[in-house]
mmCIF file of the N, C-alpha and C atoms, coordinates in Angstrom:
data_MODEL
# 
_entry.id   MODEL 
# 
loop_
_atom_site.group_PDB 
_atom_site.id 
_atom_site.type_symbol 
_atom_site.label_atom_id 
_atom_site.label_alt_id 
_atom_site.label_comp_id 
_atom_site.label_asym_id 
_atom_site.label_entity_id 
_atom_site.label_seq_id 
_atom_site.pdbx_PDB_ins_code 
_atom_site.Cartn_x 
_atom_site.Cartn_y 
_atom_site.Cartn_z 
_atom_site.occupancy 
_atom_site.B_iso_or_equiv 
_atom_site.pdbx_formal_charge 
_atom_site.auth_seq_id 
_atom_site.auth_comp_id 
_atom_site.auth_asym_id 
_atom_site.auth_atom_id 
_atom_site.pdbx_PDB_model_num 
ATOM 1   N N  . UNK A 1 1  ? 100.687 85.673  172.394 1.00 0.00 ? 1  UNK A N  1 
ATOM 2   C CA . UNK A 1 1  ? 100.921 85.984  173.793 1.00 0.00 ? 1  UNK A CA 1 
ATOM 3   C C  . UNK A 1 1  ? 99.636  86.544  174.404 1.00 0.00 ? 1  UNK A C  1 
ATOM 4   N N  . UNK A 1 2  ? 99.053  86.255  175.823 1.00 0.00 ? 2  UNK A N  1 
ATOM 5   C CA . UNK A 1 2  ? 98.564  86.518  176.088 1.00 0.00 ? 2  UNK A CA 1 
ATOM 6   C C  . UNK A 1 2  ? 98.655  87.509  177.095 1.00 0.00 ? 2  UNK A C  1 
ATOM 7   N N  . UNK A 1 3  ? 97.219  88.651  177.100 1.00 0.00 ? 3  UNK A N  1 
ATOM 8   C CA . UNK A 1 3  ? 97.354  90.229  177.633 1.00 0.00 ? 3  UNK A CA 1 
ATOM 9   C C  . UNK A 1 3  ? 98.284  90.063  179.155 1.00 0.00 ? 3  UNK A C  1 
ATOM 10  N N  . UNK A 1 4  ? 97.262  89.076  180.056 1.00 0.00 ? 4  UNK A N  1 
ATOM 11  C CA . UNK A 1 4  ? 98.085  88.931  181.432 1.00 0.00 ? 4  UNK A CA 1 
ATOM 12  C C  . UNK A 1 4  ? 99.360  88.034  181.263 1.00 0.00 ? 4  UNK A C  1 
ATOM 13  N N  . UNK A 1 5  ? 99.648  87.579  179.996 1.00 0.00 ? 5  UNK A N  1 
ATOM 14  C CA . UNK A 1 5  ? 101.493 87.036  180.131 1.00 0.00 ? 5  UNK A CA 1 
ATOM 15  C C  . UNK A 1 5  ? 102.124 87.544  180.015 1.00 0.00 ? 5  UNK A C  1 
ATOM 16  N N  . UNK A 1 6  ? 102.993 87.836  180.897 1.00 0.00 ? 6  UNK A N  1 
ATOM 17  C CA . UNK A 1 6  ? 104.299 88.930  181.134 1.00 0.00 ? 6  UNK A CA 1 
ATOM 18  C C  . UNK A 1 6  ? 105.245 88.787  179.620 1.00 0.00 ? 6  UNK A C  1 
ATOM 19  N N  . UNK A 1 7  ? 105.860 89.758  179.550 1.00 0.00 ? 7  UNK A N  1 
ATOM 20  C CA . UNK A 1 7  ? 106.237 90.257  178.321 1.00 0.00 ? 7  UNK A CA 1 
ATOM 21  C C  . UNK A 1 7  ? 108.415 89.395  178.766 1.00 0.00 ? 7  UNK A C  1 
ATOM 22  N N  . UNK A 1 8  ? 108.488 88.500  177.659 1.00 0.00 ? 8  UNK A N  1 
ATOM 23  C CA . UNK A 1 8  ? 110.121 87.855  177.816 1.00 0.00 ? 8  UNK A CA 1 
ATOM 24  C C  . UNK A 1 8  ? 110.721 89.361  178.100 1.00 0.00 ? 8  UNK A C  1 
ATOM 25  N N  . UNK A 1 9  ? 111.945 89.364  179.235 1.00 0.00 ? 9  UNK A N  1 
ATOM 26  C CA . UNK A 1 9  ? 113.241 90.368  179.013 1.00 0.00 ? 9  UNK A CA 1 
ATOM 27  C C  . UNK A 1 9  ? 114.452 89.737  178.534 1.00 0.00 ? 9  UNK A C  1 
ATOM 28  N N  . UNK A 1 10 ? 114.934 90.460  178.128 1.00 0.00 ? 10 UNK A N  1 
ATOM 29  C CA . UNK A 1 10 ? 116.825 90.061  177.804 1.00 0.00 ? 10 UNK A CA 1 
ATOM 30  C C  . UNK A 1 10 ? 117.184 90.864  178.452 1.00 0.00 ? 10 UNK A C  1 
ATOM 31  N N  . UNK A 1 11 ? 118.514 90.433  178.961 1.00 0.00 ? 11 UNK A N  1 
ATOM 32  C CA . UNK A 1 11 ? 119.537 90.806  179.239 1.00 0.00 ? 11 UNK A CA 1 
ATOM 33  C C  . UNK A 1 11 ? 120.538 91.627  178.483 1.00 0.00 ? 11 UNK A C  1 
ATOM 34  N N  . UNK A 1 12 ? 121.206 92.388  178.797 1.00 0.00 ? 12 UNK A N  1 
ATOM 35  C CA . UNK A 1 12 ? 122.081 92.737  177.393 1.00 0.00 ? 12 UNK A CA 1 
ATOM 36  C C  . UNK A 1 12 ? 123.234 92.022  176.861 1.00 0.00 ? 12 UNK A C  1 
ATOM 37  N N  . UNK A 1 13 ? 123.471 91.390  177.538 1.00 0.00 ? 13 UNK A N  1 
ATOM 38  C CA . UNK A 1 13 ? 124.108 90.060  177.307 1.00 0.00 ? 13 UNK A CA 1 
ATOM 39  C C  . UNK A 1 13 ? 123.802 89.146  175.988 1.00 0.00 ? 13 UNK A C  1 
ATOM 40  N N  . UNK A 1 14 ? 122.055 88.867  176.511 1.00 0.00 ? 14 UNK A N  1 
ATOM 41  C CA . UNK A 1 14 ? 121.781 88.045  175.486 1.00 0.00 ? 14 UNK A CA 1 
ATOM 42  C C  . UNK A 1 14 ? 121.006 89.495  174.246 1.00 0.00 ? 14 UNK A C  1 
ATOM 43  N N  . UNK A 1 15 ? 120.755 90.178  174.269 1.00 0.00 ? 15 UNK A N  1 
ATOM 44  C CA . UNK A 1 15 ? 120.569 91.219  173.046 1.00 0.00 ? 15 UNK A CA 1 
ATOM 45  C C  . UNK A 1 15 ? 121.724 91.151  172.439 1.00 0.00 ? 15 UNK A C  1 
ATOM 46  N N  . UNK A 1 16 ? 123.098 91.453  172.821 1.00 0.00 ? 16 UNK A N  1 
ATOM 47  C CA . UNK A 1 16 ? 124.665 91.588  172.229 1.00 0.00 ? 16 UNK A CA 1 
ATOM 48  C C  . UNK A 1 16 ? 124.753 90.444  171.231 1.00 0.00 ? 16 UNK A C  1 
ATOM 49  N N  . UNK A 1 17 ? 124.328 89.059  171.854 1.00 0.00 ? 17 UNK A N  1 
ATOM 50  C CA . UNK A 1 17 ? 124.907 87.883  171.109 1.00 0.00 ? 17 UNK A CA 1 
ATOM 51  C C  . UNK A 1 17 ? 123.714 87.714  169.960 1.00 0.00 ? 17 UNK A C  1 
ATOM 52  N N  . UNK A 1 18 ? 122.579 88.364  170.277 1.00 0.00 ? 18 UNK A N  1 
ATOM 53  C CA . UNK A 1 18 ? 122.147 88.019  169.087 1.00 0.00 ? 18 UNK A CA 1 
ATOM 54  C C  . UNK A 1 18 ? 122.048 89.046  167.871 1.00 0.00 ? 18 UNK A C  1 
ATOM 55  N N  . UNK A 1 19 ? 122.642 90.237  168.367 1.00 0.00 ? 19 UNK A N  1 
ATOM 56  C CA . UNK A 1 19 ? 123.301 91.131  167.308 1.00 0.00 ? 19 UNK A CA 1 
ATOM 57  C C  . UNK A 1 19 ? 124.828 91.032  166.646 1.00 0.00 ? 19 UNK A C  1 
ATOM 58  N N  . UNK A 1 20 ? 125.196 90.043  167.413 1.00 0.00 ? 20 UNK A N  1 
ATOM 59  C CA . UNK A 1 20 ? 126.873 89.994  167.396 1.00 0.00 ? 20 UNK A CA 1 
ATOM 60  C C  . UNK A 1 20 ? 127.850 91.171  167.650 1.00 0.00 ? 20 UNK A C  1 
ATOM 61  N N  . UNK A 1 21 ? 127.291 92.132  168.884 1.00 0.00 ? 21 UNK A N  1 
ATOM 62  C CA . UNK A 1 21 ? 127.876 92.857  169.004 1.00 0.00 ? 21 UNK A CA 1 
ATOM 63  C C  . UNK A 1 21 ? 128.411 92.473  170.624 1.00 0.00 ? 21 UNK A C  1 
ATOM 64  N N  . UNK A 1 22 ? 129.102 93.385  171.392 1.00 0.00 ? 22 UNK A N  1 
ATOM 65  C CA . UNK A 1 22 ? 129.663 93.469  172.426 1.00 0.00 ? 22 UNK A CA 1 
ATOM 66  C C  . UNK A 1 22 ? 128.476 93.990  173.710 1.00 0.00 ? 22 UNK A C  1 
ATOM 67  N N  . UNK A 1 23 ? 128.185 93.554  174.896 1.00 0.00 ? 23 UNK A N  1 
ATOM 68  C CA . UNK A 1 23 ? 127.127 93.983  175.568 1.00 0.00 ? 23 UNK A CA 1 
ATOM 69  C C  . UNK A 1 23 ? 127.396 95.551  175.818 1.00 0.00 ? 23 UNK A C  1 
ATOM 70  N N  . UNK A 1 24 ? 128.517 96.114  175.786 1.00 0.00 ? 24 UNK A N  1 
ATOM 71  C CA . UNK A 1 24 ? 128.935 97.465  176.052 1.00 0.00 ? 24 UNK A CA 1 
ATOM 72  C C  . UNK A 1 24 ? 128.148 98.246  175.165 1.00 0.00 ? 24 UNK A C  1 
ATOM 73  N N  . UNK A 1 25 ? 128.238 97.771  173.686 1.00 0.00 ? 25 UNK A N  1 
ATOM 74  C CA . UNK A 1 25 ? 127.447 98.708  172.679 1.00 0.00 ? 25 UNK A CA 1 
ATOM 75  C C  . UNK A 1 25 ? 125.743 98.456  172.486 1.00 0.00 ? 25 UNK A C  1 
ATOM 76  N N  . UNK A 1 26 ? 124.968 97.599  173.196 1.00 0.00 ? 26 UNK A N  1 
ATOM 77  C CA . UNK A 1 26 ? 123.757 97.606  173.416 1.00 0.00 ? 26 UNK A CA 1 
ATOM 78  C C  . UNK A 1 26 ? 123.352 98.429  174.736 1.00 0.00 ? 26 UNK A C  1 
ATOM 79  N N  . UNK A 1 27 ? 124.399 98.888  175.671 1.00 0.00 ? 27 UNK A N  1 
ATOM 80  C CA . UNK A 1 27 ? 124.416 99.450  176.694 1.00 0.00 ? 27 UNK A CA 1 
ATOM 81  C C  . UNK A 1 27 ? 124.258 101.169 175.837 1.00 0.00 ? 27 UNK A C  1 
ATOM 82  N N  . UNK A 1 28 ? 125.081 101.492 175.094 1.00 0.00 ? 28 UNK A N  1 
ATOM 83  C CA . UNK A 1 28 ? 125.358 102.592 174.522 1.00 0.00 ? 28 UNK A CA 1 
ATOM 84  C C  . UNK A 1 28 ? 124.345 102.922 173.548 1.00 0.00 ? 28 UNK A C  1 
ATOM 85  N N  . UNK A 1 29 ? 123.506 101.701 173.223 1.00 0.00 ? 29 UNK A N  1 
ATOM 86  C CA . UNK A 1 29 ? 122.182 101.979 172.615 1.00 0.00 ? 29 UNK A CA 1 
ATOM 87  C C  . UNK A 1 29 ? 121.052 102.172 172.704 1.00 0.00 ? 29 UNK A C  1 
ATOM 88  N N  . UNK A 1 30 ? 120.909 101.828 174.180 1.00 0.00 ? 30 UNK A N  1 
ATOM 89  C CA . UNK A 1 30 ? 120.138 102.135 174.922 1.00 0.00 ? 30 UNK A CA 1 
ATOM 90  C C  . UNK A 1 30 ? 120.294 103.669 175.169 1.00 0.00 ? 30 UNK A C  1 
ATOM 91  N N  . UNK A 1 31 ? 121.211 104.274 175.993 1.00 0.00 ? 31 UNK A N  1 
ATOM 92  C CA . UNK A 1 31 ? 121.741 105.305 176.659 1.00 0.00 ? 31 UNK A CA 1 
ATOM 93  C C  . UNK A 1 31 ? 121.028 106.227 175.187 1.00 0.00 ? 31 UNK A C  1 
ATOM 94  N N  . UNK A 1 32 ? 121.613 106.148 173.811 1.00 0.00 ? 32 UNK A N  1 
ATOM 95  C CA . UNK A 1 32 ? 121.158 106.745 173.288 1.00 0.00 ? 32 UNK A CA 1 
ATOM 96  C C  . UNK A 1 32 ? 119.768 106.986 172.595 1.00 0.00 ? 32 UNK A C  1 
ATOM 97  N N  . UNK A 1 33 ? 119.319 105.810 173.584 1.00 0.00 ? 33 UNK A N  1 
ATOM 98  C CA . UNK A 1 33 ? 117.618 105.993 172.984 1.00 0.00 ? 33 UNK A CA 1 
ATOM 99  C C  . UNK A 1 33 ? 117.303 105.175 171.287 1.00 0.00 ? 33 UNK A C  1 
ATOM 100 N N  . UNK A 1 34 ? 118.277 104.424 170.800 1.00 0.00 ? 34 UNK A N  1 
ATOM 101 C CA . UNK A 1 34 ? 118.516 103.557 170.031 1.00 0.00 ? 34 UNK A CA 1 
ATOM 102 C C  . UNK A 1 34 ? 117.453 102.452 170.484 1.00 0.00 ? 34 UNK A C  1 
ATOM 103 N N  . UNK A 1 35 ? 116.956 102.355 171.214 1.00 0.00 ? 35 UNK A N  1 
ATOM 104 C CA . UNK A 1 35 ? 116.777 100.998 171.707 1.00 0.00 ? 35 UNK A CA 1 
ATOM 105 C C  . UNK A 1 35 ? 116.015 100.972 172.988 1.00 0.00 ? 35 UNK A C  1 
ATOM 106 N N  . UNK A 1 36 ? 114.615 101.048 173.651 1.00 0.00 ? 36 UNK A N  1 
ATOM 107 C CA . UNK A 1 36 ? 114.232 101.124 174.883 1.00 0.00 ? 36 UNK A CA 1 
ATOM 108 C C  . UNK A 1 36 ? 114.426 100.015 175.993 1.00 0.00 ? 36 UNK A C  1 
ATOM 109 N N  . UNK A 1 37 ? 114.655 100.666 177.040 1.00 0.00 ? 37 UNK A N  1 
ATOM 110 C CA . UNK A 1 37 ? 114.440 99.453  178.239 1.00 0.00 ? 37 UNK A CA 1 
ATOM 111 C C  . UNK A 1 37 ? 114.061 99.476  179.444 1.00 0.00 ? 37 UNK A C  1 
ATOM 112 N N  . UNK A 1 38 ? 113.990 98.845  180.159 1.00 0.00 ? 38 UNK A N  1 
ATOM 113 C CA . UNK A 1 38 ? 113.429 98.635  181.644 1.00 0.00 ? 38 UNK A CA 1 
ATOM 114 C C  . UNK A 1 38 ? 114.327 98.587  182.400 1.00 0.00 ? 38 UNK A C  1 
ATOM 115 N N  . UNK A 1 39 ? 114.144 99.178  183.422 1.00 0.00 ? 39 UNK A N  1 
ATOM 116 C CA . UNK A 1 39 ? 115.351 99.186  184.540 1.00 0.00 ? 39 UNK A CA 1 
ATOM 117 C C  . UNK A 1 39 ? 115.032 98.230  185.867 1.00 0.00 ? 39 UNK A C  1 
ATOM 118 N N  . UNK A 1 40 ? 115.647 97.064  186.422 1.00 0.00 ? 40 UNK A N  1 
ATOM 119 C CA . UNK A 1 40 ? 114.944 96.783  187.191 1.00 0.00 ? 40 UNK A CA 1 
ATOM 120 C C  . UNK A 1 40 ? 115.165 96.939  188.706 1.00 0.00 ? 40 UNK A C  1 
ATOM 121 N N  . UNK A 1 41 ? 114.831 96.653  189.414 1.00 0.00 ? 41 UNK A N  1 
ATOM 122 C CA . UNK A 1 41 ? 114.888 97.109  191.172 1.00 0.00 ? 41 UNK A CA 1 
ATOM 123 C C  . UNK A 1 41 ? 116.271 97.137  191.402 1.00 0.00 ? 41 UNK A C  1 
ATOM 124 N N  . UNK A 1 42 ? 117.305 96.586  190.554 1.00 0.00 ? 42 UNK A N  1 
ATOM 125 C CA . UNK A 1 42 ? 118.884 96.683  191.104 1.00 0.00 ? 42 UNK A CA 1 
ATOM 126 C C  . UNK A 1 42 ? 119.371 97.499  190.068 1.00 0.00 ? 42 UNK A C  1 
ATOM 127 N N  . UNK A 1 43 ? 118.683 98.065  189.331 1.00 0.00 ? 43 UNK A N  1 
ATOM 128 C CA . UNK A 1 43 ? 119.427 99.095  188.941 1.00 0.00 ? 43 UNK A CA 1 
ATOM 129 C C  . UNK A 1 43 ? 120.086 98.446  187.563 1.00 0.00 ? 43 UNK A C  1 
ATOM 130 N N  . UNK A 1 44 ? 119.453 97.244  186.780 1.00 0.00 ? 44 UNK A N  1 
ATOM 131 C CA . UNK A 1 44 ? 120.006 96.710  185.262 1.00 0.00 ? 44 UNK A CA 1 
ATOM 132 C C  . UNK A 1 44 ? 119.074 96.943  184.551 1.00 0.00 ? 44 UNK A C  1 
ATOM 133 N N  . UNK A 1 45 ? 119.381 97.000  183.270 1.00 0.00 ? 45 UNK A N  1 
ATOM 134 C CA . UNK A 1 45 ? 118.716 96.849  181.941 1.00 0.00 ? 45 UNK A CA 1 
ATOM 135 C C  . UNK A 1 45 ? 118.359 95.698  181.303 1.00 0.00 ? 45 UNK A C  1 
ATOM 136 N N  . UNK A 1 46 ? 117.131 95.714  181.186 1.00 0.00 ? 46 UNK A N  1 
ATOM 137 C CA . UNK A 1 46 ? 116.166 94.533  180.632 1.00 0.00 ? 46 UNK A CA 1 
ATOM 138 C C  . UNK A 1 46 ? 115.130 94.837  179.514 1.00 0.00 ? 46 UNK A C  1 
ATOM 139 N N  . UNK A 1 47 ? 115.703 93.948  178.493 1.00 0.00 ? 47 UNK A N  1 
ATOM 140 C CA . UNK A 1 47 ? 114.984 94.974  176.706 1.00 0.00 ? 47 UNK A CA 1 
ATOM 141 C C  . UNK A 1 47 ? 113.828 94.186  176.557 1.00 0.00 ? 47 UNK A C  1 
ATOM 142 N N  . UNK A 1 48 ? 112.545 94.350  176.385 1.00 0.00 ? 48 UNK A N  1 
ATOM 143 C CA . UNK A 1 48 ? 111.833 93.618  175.466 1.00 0.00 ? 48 UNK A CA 1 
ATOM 144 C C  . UNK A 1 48 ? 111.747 92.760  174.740 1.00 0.00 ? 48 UNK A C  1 
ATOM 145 N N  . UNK A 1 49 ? 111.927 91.379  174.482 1.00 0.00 ? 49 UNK A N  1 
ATOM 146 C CA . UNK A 1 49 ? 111.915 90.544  173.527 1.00 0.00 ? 49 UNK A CA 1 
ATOM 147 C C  . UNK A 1 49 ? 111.373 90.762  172.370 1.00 0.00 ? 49 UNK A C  1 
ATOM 148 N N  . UNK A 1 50 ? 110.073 91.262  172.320 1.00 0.00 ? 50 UNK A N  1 
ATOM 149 C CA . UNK A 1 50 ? 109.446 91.710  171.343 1.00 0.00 ? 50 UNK A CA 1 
ATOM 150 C C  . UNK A 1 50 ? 109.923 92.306  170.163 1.00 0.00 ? 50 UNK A C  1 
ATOM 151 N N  . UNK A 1 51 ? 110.457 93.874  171.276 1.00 0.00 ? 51 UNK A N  1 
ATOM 152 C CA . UNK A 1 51 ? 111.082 94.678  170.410 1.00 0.00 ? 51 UNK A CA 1 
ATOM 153 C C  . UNK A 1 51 ? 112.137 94.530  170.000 1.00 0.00 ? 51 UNK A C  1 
ATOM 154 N N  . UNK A 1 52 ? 113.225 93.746  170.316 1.00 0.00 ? 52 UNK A N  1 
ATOM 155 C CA . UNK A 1 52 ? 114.439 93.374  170.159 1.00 0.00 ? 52 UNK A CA 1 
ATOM 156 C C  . UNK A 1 52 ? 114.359 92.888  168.933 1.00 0.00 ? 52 UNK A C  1 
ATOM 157 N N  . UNK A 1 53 ? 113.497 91.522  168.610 1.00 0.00 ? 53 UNK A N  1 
ATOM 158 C CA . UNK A 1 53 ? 113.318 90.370  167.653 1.00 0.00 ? 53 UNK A CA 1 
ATOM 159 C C  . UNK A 1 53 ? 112.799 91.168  166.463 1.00 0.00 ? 53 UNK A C  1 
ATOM 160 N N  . UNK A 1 54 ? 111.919 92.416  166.644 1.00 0.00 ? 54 UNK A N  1 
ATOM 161 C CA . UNK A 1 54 ? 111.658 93.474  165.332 1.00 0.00 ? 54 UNK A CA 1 
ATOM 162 C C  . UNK A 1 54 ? 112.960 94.356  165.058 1.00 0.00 ? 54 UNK A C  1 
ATOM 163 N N  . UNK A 1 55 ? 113.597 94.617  166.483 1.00 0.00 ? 55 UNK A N  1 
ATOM 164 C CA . UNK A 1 55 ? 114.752 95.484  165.319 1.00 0.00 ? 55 UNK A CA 1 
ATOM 165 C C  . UNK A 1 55 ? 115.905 94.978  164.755 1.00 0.00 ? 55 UNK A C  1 
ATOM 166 N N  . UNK A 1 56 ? 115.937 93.229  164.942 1.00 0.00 ? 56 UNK A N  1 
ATOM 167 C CA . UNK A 1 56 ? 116.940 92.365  164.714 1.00 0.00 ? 56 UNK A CA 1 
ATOM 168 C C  . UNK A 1 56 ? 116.132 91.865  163.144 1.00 0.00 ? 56 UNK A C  1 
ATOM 169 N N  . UNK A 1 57 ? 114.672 91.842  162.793 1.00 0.00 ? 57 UNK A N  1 
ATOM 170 C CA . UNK A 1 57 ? 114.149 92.212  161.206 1.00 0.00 ? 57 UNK A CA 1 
ATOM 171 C C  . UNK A 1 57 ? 114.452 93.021  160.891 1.00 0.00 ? 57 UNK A C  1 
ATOM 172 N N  . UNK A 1 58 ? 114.176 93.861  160.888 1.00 0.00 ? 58 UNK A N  1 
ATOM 173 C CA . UNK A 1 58 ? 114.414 95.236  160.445 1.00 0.00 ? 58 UNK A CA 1 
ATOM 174 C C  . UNK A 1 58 ? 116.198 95.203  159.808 1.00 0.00 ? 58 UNK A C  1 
ATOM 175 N N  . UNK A 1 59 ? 116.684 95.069  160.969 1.00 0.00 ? 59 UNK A N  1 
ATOM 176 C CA . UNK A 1 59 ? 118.373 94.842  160.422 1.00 0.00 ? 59 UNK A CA 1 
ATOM 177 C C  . UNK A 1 59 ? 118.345 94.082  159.397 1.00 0.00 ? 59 UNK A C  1 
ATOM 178 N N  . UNK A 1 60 ? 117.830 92.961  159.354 1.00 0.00 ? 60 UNK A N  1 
ATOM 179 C CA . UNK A 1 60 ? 118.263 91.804  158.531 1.00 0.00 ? 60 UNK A CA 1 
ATOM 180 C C  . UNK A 1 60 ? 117.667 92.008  157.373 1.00 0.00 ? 60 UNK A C  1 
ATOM 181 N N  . UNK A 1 61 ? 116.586 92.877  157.429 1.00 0.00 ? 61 UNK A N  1 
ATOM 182 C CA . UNK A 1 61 ? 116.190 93.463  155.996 1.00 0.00 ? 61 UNK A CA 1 
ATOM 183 C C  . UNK A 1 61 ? 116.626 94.553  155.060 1.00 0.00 ? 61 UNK A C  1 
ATOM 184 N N  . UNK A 1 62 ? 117.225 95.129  155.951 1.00 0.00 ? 62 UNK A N  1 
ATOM 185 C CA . UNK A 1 62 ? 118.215 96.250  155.048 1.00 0.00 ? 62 UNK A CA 1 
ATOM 186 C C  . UNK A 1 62 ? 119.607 95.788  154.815 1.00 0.00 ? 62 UNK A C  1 
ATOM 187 N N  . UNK A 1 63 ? 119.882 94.659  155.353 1.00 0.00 ? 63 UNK A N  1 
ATOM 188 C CA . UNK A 1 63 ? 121.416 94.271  155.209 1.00 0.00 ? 63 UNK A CA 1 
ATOM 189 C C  . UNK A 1 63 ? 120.954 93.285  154.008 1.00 0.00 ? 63 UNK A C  1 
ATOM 190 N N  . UNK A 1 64 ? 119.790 93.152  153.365 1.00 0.00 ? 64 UNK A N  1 
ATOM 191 C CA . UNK A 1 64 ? 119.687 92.088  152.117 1.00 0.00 ? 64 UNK A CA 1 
ATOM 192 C C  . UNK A 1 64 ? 119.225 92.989  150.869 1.00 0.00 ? 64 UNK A C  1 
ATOM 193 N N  . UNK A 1 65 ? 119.113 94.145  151.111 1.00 0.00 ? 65 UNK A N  1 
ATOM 194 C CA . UNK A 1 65 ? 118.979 95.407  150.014 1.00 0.00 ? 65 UNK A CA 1 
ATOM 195 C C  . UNK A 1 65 ? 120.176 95.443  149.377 1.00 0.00 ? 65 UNK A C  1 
# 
């Protein structure tokens, strides 16, 4: 990726489905600082792709321990 290419957001929508959880509890993971995000001009949450796709490794590496 390059420095001036804007960084992908998700939705929590699409964070939920690719955790297989419910968008309510990526909402609640956020809130608890589980998880950072961006707020945007209307007032939603928009996660990082980046960081998302590392803590969706991270999961998948302790769930194979």
């Amino acid at each position: 990726m390059e420095a001036n290419e804007p960084e992908e957001l998700l939705t929590p929508s699409e964070v939920a489905a690719m955790f297989s959880v419910n968008p309510k509890t990526v909402t609640r993971w956020a809130r608890a600082g589980k998880v950072s995000y961006i707020k945007t001009l209307g007032g939603h949450r928009r996660f990082k792709a980046s960081e998302i796709r590392r803590l969706l490794a991270e999961a998948d590496a302790s769930a194979d321990v």
